[in-house]
mmCIF file as Biopython writes it, N, C-alpha, C and O atoms, coordinates in Angstrom:
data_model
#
loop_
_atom_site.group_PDB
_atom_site.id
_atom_site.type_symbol
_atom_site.label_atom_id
_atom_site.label_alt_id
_atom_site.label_comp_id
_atom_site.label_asym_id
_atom_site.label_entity_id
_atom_site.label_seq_id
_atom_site.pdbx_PDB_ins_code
_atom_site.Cartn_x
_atom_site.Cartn_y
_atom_site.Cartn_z
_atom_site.occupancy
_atom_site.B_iso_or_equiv
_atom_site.auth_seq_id
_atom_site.auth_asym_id
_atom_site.pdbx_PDB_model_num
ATOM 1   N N  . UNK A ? 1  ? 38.031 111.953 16.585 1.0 0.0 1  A 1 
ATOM 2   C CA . UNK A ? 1  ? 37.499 111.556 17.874 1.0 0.0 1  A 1 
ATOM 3   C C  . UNK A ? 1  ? 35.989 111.360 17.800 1.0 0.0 1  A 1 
ATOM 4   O O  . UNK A ? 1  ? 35.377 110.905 18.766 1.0 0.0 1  A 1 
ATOM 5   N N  . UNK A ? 2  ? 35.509 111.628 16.903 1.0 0.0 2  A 1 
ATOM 6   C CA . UNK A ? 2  ? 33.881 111.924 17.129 1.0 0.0 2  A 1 
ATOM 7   C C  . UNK A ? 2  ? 33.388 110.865 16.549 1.0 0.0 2  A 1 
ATOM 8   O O  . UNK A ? 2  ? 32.367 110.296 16.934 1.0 0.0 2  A 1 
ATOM 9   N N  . UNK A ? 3  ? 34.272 110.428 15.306 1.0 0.0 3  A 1 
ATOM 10  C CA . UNK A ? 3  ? 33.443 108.551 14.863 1.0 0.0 3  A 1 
ATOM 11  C C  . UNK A ? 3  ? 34.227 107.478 15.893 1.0 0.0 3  A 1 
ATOM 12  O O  . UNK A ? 3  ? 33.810 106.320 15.903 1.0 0.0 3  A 1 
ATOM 13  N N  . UNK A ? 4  ? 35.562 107.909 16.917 1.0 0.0 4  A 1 
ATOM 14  C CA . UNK A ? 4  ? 35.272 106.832 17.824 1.0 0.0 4  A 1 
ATOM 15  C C  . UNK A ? 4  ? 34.152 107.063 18.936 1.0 0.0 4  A 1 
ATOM 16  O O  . UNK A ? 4  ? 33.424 106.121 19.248 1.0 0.0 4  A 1 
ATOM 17  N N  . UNK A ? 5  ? 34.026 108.175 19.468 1.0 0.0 5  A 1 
ATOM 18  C CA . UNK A ? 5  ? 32.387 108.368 20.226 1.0 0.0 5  A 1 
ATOM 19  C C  . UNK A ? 5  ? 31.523 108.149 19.714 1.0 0.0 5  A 1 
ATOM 20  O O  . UNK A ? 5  ? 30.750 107.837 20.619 1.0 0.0 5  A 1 
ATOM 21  N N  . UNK A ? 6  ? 30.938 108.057 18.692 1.0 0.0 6  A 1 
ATOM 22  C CA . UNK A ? 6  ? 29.786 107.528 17.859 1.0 0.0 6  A 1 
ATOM 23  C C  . UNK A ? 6  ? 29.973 106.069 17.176 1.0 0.0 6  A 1 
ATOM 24  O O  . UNK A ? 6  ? 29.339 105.691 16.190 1.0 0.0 6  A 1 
ATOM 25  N N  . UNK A ? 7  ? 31.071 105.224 17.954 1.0 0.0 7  A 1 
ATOM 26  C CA . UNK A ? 7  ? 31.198 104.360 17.565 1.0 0.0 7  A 1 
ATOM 27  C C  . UNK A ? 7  ? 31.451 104.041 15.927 1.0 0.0 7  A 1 
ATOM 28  O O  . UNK A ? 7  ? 31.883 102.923 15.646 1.0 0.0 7  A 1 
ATOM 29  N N  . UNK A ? 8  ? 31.226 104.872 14.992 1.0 0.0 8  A 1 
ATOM 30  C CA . UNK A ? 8  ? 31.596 104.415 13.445 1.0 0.0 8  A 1 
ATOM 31  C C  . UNK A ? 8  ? 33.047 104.403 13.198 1.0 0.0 8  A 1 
ATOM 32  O O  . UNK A ? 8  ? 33.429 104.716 12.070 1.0 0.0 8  A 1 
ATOM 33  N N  . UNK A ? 9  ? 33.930 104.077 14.122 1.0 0.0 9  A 1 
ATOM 34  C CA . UNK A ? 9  ? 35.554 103.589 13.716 1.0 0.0 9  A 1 
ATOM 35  C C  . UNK A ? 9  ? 35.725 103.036 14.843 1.0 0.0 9  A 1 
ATOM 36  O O  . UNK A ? 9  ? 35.166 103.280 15.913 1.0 0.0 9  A 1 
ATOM 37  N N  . UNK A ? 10 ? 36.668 102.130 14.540 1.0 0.0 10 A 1 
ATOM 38  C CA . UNK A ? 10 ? 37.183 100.592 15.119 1.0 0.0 10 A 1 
ATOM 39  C C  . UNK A ? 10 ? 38.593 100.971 15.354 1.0 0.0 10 A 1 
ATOM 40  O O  . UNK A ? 10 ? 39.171 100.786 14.284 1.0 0.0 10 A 1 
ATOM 41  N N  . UNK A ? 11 ? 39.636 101.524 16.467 1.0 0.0 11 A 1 
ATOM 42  C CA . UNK A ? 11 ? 40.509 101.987 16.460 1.0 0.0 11 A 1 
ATOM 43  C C  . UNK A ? 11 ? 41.641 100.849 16.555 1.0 0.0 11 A 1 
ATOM 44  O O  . UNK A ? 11 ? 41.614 100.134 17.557 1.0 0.0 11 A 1 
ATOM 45  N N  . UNK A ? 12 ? 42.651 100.625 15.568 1.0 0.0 12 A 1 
ATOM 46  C CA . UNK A ? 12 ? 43.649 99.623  15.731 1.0 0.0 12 A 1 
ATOM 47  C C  . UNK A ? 12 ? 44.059 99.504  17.324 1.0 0.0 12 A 1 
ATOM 48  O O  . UNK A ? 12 ? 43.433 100.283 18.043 1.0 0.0 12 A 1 
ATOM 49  N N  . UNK A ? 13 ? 44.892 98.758  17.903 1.0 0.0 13 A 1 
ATOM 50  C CA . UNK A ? 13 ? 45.281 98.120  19.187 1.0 0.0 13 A 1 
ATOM 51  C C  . UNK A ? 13 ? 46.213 99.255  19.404 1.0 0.0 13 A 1 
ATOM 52  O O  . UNK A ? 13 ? 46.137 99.934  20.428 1.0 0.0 13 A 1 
ATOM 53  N N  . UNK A ? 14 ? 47.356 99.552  18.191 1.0 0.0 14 A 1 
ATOM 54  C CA . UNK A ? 14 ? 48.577 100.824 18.306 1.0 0.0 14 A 1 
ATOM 55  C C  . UNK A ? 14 ? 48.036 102.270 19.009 1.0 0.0 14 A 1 
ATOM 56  O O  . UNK A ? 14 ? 48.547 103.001 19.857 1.0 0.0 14 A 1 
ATOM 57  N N  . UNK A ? 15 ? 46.828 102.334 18.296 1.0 0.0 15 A 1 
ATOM 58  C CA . UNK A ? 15 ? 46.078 103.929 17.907 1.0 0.0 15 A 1 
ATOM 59  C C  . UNK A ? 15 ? 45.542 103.955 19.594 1.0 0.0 15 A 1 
ATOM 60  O O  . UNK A ? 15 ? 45.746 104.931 20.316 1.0 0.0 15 A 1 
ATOM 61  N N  . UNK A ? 16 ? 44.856 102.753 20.039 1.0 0.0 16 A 1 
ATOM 62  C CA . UNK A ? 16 ? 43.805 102.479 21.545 1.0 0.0 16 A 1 
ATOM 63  C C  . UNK A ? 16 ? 45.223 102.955 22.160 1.0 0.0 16 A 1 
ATOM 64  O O  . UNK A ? 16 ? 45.326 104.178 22.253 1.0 0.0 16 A 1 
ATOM 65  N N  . UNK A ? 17 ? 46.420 102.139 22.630 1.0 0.0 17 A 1 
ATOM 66  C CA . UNK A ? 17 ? 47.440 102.687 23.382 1.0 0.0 17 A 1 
ATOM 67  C C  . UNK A ? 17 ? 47.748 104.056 23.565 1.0 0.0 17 A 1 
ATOM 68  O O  . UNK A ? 17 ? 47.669 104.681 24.623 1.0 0.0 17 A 1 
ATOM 69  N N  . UNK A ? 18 ? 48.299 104.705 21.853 1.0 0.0 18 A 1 
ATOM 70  C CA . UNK A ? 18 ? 48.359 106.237 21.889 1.0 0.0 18 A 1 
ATOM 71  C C  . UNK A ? 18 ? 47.264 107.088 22.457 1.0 0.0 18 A 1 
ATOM 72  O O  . UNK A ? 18 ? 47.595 108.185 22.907 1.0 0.0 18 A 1 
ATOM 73  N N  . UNK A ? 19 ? 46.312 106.817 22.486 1.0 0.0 19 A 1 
ATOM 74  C CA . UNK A ? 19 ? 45.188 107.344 22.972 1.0 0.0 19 A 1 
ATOM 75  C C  . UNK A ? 19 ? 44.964 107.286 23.927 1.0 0.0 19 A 1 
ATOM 76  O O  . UNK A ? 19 ? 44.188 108.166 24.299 1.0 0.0 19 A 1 
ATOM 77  N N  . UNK A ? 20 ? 45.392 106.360 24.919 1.0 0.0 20 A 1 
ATOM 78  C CA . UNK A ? 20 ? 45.334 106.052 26.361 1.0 0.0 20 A 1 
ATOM 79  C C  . UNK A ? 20 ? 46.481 106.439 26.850 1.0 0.0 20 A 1 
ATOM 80  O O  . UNK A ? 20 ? 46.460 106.912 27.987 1.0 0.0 20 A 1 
ATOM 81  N N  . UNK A ? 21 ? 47.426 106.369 26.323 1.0 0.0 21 A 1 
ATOM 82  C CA . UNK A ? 21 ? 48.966 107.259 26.984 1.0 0.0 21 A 1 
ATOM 83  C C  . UNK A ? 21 ? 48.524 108.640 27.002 1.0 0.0 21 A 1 
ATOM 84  O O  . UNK A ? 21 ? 48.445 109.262 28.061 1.0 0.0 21 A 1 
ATOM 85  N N  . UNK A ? 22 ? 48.267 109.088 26.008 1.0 0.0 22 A 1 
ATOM 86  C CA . UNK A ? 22 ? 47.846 110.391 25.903 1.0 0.0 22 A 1 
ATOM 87  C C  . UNK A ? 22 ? 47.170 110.661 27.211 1.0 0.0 22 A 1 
ATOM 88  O O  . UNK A ? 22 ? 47.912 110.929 28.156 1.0 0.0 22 A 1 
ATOM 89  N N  . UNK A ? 23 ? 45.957 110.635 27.401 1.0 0.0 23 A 1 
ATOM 90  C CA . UNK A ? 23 ? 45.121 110.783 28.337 1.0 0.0 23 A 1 
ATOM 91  C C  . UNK A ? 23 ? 45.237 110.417 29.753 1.0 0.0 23 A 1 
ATOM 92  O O  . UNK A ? 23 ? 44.379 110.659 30.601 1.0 0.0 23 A 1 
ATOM 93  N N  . UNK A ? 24 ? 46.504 109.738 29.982 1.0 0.0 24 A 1 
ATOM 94  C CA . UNK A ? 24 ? 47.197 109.327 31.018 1.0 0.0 24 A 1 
ATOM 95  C C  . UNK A ? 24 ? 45.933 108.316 32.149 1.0 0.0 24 A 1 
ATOM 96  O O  . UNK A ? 24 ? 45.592 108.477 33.321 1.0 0.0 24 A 1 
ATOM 97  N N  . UNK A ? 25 ? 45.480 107.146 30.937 1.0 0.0 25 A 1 
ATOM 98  C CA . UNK A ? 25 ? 44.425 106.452 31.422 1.0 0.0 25 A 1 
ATOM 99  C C  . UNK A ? 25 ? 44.942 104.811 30.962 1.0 0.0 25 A 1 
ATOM 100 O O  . UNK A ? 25 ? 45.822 104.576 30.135 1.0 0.0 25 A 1 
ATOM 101 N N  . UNK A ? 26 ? 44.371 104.068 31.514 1.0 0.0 26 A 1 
ATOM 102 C CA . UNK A ? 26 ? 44.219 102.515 30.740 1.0 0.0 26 A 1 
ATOM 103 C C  . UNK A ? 26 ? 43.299 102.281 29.724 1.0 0.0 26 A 1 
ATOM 104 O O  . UNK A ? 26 ? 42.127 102.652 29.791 1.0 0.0 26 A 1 
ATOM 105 N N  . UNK A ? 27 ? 43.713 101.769 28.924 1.0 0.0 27 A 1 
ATOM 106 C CA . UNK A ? 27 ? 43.131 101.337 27.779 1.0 0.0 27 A 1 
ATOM 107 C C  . UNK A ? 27 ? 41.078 100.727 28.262 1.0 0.0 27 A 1 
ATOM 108 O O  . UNK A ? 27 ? 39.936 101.154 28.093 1.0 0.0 27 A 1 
ATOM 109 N N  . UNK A ? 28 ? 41.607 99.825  28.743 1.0 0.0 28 A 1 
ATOM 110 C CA . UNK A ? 28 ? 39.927 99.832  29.271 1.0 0.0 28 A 1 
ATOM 111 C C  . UNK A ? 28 ? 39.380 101.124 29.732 1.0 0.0 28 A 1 
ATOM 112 O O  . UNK A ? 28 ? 38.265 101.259 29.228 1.0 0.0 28 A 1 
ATOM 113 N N  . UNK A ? 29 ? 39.773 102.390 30.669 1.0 0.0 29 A 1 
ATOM 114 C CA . UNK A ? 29 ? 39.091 102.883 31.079 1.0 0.0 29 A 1 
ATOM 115 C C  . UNK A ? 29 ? 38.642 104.140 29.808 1.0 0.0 29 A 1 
ATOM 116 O O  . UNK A ? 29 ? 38.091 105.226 29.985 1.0 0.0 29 A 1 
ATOM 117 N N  . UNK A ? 30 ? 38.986 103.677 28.881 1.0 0.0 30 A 1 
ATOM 118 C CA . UNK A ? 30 ? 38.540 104.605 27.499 1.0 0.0 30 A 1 
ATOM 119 C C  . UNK A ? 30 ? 38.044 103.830 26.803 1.0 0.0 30 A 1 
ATOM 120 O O  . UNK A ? 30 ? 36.880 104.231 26.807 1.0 0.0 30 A 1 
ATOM 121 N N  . UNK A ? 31 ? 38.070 102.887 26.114 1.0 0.0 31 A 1 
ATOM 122 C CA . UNK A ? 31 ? 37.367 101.627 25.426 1.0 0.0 31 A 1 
ATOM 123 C C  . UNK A ? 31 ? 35.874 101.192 26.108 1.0 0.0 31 A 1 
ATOM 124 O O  . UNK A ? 31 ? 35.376 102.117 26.749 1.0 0.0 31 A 1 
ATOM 125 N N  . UNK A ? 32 ? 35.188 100.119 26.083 1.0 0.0 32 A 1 
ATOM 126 C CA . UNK A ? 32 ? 34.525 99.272  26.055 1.0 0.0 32 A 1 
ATOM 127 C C  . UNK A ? 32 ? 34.221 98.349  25.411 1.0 0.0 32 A 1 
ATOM 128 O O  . UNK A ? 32 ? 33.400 98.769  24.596 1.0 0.0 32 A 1 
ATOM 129 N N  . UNK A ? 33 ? 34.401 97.171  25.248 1.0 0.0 33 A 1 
ATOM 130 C CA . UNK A ? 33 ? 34.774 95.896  24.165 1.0 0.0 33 A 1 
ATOM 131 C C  . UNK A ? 33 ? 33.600 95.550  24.832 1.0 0.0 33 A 1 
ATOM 132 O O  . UNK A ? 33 ? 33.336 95.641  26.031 1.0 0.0 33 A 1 
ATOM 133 N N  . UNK A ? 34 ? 32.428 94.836  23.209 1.0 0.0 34 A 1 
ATOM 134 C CA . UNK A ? 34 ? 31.396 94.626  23.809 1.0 0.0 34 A 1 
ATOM 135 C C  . UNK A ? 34 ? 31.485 93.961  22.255 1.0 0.0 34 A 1 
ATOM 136 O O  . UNK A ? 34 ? 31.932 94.492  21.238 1.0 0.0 34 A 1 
ATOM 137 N N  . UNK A ? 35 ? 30.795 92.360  22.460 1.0 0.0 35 A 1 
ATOM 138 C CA . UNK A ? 35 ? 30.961 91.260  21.488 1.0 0.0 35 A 1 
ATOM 139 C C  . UNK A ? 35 ? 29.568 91.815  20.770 1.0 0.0 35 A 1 
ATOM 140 O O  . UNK A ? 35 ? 28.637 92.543  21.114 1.0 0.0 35 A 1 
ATOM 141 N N  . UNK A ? 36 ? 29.949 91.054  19.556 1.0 0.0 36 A 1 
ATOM 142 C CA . UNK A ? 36 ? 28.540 91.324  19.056 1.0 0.0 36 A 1 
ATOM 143 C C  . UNK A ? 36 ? 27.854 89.591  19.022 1.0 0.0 36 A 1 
ATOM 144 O O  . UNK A ? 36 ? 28.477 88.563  19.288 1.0 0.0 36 A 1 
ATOM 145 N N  . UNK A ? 37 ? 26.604 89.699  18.665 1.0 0.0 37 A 1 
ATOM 146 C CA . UNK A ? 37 ? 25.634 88.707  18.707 1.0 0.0 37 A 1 
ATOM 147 C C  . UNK A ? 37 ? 25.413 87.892  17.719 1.0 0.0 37 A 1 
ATOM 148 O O  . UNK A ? 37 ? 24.790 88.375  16.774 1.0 0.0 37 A 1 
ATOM 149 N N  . UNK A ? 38 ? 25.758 86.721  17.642 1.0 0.0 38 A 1 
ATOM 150 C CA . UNK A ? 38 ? 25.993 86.145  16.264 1.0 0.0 38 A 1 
ATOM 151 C C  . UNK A ? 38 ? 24.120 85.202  15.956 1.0 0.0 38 A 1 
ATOM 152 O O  . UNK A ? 38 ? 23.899 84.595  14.909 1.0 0.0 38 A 1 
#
């Protein structure tokens, strides 16, 4: 949990779900998708 709070891991789409079921939340309201700057 602590390199997805510190952002240094990129959690597969499967792993974001389990993690949001878990927590009995939506996927956005645990995420933040933020593009990067090319």
């Amino acid at each position: 949990m602590g390199s997805l709070e510190n952002g240094r891991y990129n959690p597969s789409i499967l792993l974001a779900f389990k993690i949001a079921r878990y927590f009995h939340m939506s996927i956005e309201d645990i995420f933040i998708y933020e593009e990067e700057e090319s």
